[in-house]
C-alpha positions in Angstrom: -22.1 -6.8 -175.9 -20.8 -10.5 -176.3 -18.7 -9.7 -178.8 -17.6 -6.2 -177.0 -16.6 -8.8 -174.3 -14.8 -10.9 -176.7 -12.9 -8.4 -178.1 -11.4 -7.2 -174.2 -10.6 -10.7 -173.9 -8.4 -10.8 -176.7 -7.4 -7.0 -176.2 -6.3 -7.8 -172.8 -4.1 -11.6 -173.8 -2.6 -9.6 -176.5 -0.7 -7.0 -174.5 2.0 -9.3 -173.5 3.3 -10.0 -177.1 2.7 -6.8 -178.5 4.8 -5.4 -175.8 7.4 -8.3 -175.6 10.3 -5.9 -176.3 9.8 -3.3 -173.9 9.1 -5.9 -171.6 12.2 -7.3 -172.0 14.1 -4.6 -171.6 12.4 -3.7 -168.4 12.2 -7.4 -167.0 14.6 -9.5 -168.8 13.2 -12.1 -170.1 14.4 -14.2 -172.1 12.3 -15.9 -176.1 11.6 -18.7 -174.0 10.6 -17.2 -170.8 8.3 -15.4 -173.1 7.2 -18.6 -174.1 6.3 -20.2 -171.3 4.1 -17.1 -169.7 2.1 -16.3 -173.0 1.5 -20.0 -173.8 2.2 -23.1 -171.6 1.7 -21.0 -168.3 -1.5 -19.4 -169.3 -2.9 -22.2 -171.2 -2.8 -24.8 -168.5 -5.2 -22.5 -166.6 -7.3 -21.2 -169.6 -7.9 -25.0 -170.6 -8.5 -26.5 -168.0 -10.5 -24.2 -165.6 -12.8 -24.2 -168.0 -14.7 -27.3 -167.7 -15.2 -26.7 -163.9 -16.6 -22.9 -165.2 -18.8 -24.7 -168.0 -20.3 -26.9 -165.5 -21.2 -24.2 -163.5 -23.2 -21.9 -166.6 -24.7 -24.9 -167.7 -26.5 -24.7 -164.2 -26.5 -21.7 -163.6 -26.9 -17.8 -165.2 -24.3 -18.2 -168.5 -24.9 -14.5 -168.3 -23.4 -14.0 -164.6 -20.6 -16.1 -165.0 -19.4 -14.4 -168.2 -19.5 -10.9 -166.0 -17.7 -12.6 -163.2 -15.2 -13.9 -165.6 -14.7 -10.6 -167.2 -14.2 -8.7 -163.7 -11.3 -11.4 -162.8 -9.0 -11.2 -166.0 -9.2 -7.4 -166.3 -8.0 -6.9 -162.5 -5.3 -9.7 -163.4 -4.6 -7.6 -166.5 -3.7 -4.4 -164.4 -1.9 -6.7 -161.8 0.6 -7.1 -164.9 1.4 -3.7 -164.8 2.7 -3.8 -161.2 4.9 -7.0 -161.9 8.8 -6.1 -160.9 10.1 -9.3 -161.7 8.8 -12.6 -163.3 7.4 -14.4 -160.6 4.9 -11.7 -159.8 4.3 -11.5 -163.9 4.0 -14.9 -164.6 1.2 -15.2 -161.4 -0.8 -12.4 -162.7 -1.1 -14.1 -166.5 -1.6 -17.4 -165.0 -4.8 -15.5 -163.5 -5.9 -14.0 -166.3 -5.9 -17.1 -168.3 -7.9 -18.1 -165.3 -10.5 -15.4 -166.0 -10.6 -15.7 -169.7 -11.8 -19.3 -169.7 -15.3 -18.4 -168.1 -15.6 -15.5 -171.3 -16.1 -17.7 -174.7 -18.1 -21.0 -173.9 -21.2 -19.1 -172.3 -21.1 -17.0 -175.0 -21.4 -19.8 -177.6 -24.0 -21.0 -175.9 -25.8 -18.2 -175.8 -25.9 -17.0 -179.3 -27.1 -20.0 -180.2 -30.3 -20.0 -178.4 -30.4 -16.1 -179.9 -30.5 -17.5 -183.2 -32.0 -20.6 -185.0 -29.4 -23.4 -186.7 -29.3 -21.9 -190.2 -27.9 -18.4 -189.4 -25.5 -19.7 -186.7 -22.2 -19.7 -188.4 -23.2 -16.2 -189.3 -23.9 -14.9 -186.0 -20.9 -16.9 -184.5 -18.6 -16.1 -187.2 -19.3 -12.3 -186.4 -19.0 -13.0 -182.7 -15.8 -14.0 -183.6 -14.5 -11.3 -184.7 -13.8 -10.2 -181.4 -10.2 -11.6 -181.1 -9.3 -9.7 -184.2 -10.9 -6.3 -183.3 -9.3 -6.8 -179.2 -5.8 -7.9 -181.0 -6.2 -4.8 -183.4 -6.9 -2.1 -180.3 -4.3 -3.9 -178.4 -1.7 -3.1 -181.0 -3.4 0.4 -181.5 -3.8 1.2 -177.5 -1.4 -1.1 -176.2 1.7 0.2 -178.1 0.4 3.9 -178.2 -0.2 4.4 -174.5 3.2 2.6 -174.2 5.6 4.7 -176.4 3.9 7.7 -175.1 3.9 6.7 -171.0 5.0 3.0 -169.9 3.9 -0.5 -171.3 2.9 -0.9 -167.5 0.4 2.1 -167.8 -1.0 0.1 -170.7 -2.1 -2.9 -168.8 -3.1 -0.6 -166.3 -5.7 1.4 -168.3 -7.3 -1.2 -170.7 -7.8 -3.8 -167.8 -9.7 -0.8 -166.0 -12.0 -0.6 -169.5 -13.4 -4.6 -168.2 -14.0 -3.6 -165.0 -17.3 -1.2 -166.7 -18.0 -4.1 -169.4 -18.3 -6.8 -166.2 -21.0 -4.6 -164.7 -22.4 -3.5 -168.3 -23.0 -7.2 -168.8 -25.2 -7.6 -166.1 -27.6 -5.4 -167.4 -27.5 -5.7 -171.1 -27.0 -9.4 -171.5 -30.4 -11.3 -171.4 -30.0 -14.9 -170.1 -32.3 -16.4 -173.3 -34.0 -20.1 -172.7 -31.5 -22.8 -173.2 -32.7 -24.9 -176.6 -35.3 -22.4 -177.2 -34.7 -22.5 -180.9 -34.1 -26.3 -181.6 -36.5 -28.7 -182.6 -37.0 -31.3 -179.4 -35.1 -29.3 -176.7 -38.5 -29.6 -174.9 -38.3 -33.4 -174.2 -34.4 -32.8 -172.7 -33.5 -33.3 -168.9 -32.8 -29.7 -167.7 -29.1 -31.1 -167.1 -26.5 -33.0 -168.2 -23.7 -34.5 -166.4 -20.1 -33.9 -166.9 -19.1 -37.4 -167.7 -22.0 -38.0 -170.3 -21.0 -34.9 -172.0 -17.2 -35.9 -172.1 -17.9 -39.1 -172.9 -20.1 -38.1 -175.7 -18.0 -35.1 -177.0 -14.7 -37.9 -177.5 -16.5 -40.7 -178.4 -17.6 -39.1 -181.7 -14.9 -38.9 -184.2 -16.4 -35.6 -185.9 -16.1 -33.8 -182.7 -12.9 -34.9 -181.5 -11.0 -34.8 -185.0 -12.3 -31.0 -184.9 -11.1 -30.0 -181.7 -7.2 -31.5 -183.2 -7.3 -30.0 -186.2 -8.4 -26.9 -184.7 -5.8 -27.7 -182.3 -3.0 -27.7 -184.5 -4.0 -24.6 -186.1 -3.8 -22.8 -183.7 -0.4 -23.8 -182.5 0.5 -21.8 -185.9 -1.7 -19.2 -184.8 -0.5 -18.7 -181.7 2.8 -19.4 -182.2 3.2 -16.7 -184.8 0.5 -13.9 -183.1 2.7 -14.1 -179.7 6.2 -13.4 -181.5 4.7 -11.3 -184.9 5.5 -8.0 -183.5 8.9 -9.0 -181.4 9.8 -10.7 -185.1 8.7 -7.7 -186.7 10.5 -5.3 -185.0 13.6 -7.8 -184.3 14.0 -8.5 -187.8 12.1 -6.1 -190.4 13.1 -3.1 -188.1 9.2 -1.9 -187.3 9.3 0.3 -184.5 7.0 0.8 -182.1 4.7 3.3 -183.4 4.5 1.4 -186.7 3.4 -1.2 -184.9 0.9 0.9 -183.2 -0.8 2.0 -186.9 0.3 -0.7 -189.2 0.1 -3.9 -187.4 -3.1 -3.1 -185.9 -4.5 -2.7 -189.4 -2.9 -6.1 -190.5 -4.5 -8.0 -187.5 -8.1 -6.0 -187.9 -8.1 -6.7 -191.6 -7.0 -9.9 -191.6 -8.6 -11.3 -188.5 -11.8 -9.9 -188.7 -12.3 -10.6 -192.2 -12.0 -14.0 -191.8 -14.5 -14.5 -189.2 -16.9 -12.8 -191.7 -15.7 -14.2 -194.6 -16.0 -18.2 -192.8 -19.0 -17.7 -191.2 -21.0 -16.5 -194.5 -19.5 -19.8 -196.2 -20.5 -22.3 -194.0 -24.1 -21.1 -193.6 -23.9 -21.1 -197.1 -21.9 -24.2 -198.1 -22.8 -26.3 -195.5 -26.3 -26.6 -196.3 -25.4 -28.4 -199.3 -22.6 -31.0 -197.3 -21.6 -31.4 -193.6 -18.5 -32.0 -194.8 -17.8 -28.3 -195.6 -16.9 -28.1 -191.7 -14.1 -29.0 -192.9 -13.3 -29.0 -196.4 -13.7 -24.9 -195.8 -10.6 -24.7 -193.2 -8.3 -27.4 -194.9 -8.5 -25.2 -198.4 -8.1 -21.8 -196.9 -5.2 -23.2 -195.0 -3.3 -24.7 -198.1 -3.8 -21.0 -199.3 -2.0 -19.6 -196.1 0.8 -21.9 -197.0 2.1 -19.7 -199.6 1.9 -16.4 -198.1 2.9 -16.9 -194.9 6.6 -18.1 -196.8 6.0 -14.6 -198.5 5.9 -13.2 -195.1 9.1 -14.8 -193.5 11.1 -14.1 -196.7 9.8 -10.0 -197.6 12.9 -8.2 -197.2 11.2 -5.2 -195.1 8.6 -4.9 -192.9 5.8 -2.9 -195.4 6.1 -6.1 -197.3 6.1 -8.6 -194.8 2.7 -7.0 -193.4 1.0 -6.7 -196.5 1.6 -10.9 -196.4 1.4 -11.2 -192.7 -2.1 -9.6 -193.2 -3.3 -12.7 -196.0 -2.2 -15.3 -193.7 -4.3 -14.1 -190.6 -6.7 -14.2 -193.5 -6.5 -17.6 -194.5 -5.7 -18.9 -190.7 -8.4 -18.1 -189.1 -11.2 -20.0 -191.2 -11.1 -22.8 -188.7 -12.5 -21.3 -185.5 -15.8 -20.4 -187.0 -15.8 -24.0 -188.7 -15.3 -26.0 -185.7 -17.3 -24.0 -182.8 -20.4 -23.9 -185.3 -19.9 -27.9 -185.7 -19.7 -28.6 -182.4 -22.5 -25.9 -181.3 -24.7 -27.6 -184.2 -24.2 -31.2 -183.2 -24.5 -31.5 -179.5 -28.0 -30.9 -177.3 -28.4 -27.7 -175.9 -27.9 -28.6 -172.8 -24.2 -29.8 -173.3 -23.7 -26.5 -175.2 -21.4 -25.0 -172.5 -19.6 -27.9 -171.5 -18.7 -29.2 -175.1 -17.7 -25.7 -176.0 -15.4 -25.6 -172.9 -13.9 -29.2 -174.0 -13.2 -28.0 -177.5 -11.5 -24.8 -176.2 -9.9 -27.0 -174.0 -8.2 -29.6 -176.6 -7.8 -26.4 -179.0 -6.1 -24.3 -176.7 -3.8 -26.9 -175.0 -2.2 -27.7 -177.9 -2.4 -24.6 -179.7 -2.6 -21.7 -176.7 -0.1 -23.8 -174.4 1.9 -25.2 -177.1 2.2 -23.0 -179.7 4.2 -19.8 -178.2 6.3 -22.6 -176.2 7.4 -24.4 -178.8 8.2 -20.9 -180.9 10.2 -19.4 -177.8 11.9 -22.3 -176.9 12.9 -23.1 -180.6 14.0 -19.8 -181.2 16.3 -20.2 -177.9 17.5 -23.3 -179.8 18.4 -21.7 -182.7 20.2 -18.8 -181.4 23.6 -20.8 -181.4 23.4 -21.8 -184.8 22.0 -18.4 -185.6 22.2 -15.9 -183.5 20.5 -12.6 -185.3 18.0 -14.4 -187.0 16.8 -17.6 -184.5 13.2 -16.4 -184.5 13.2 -16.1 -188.3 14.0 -20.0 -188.5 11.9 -20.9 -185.3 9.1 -19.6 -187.5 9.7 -21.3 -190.5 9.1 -24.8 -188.6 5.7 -24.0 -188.4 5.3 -24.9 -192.0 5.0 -28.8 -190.5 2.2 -28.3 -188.3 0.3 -26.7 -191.4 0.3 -29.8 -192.9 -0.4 -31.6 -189.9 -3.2 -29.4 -189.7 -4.5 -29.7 -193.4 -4.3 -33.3 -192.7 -6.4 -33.9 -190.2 -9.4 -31.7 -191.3 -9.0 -33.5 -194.9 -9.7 -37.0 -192.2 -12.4 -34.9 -190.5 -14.0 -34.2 -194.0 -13.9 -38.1 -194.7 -15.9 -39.0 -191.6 -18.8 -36.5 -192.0 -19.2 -37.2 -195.1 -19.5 -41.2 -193.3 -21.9 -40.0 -190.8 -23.8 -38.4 -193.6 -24.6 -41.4 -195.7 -25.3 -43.4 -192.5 -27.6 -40.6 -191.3 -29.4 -40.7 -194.8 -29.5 -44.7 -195.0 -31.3 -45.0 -191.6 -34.0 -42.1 -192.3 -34.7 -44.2 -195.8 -35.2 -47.3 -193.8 
């Protein structure tokens, strides 16, 4: 059901770039306008209400807030489907950003007091496939119910589908006991306090170096996912209802198997080293290096999926990486709250960052290039890779520190 939940979340943030085209031939916008409402607009509200939301579900039922959360973005979603200008469509993102931050940190939470520390990053890493499943129906539903009826019926129908999964929640989602599964929970105070948590959660160089290497992946991610199908069709000629069969498949291939595929490896890998946090995302994203090149220079669209589909594969090792750190390495009671501060740093950069800087640099471009400013905005990306790689290579350094230091005290 979480992951049901997870997957309308990313169903319903995914609508705006698959149906950017459309859009903008109904609306007008411009790349940048684009921009701004799937990234900086919608992030400032994703990241930042949701530290006032964690707060709240670490006090309260995790399972009632994710419900109320749900309710709120799905009516916002339809909202977008009334929009007639960009005021009125930039308002109703803004609120579903609003309702999407109370979705993933209670969930985090409460998978992990369903399962004990060693199957974790399995359990999370299959919760997290919901963003590729939701971005795969989005393309599938999204671009279908479009190109039959209206891209405004679209946002209309699929935010109606979270309506039912808000109340379903309610009566499938068991609130479990917080810490239930760790070792010492018992001897915790009930709550913890905001500033102790923050405090804590940036004070530790592990936690805070994988919330900004997380963060600058995902201002690739982000970047590319809100202008793939736009670039796609703009550039490769896809139309429409390719996008509706093959595009879904790249993202539910390539998304979803790297959920899988990272969570398996660090339950694995990580037993033998802490440090495979990180050493697991820096390799997988040299891989992506290569292919997503292959992507931007395939001569057609068939081609440029086939390497779209093994970056999204080599992307997206990250997300299970760092959640299950941060999950592993905080008390259960600052479970909420510390996921809702790395989703915070994450998605600021990345979420509110990432399609901004890709809209506005493809405006940019457009005088120097005018068919083909998207194609080069997208090729920039290539620095914050190695930004990226960089930082989880430092991130591999330290808990490899905090390892020894941790061994050398129990010896003593």
């Amino acid at each position: 059901m979480l992951c049901f939940v997870y997957v309308l979340n990313f169903l319903d943030r995914q609508l705006l770039p698959i149906l950017a085209k459309p859009i903008q031939d109904t609306l007008h916008f411009s790349d940048g306008q684009l921009g701004l409402i799937g990234g900086f607009y919608f992030a400032v509200f994703y990241t930042f209400i949701s530290i006032p939301i964690g707060y709240l579900a670490d006090r309260t039922s995790r399972s009632k807030v994710l419900a109320l959360a749900c309710a709120l973005w799905s009516a916002a979603t339809m909202s977008c489907g009334l929009a007639i200008n960009y005021v009125q469509f930039a308002i109703a993102r803004m609120t579903v950003g609003f309702g999407e931050a109370g979705g993933v940190p209670p969930s985090y939470a409460i998978i992990s007091d369903y399962f004990p520390p060693h199957r974790r990053g399995t359990a999370l890493g299959i919760y997290n496939t919901g963003p590729g499943i939701g971005a795969a129906l989005g393309v599938a539903f999204g671009a279908s119910i479009a190109a039959a009826f209206s891209w405004r019926y679209a946002f209309v129908v699929l935010g109606s589908v979270g309506i039912l999964a808000a109340i379903a929640v309610l009566f499938v989602v068991r609130e479990p006991p917080r810490g239930g599964l760790d070792a010492g929970s018992a001897d915790e105070p009930e709550n913890a306090s905001f500033l102790a948590t923050f405090r804590m959660f940036f004070s530790r160089p592990s936690l805070a170096l994988a919330a900004f290497g997380g963060g600058i992946t995902q201002l690739v991610t982000y970047g590319l996912q809100n202008f793939a199908v736009l670039y796609l069709m703009r550039e490769k000629a896809m139309t429409l209802g390719e996008v509706a069969v093959y595009y879904s498949l790249v993202v539910f291939v390539g998304m979803t198997g790297s959920m899988v595929a990272s969570g398996l490896l660090i339950d694995r890998f990580t037993k033998r080293s802490r440090s495979a946090y990180a050493v697991i995302p820096a390799t997988s994203l040299i891989f992506a290096v290569p292919v997503f090149i292959a992507f931007l220079s395939a001569p057609g669209w068939s081609g440029a999926c086939w390497f779209l589909c093994l970056t999204m594969f080599f992307n997206y090792f990250y997300l299970s990486s760092t959640v299950t750190l941060v999950q592993q390495e905080v008390r259960p009671n600052q479970r909420v709250m510390s996921g809702a501060l790395l989703l915070l740093v994450m998605n600021f950069i990345g979420l509110g960052l990432g399609p901004t800087y890709v809209g506005a640099a493809s405006d940019f471009l457009r005088a120097y290039s005018p068919d083909h400013s998207l194609h080069w905005a997208l090729y920039t990306c290539l620095f914050f890779y190695v930004v990226a790689i960089a930082v989880f290579l430092m991130l591999a350094r330290v808990l490899r520190r905090e390892s020894r230091e941790i061994g050398e005290t129990a010896g003593c």
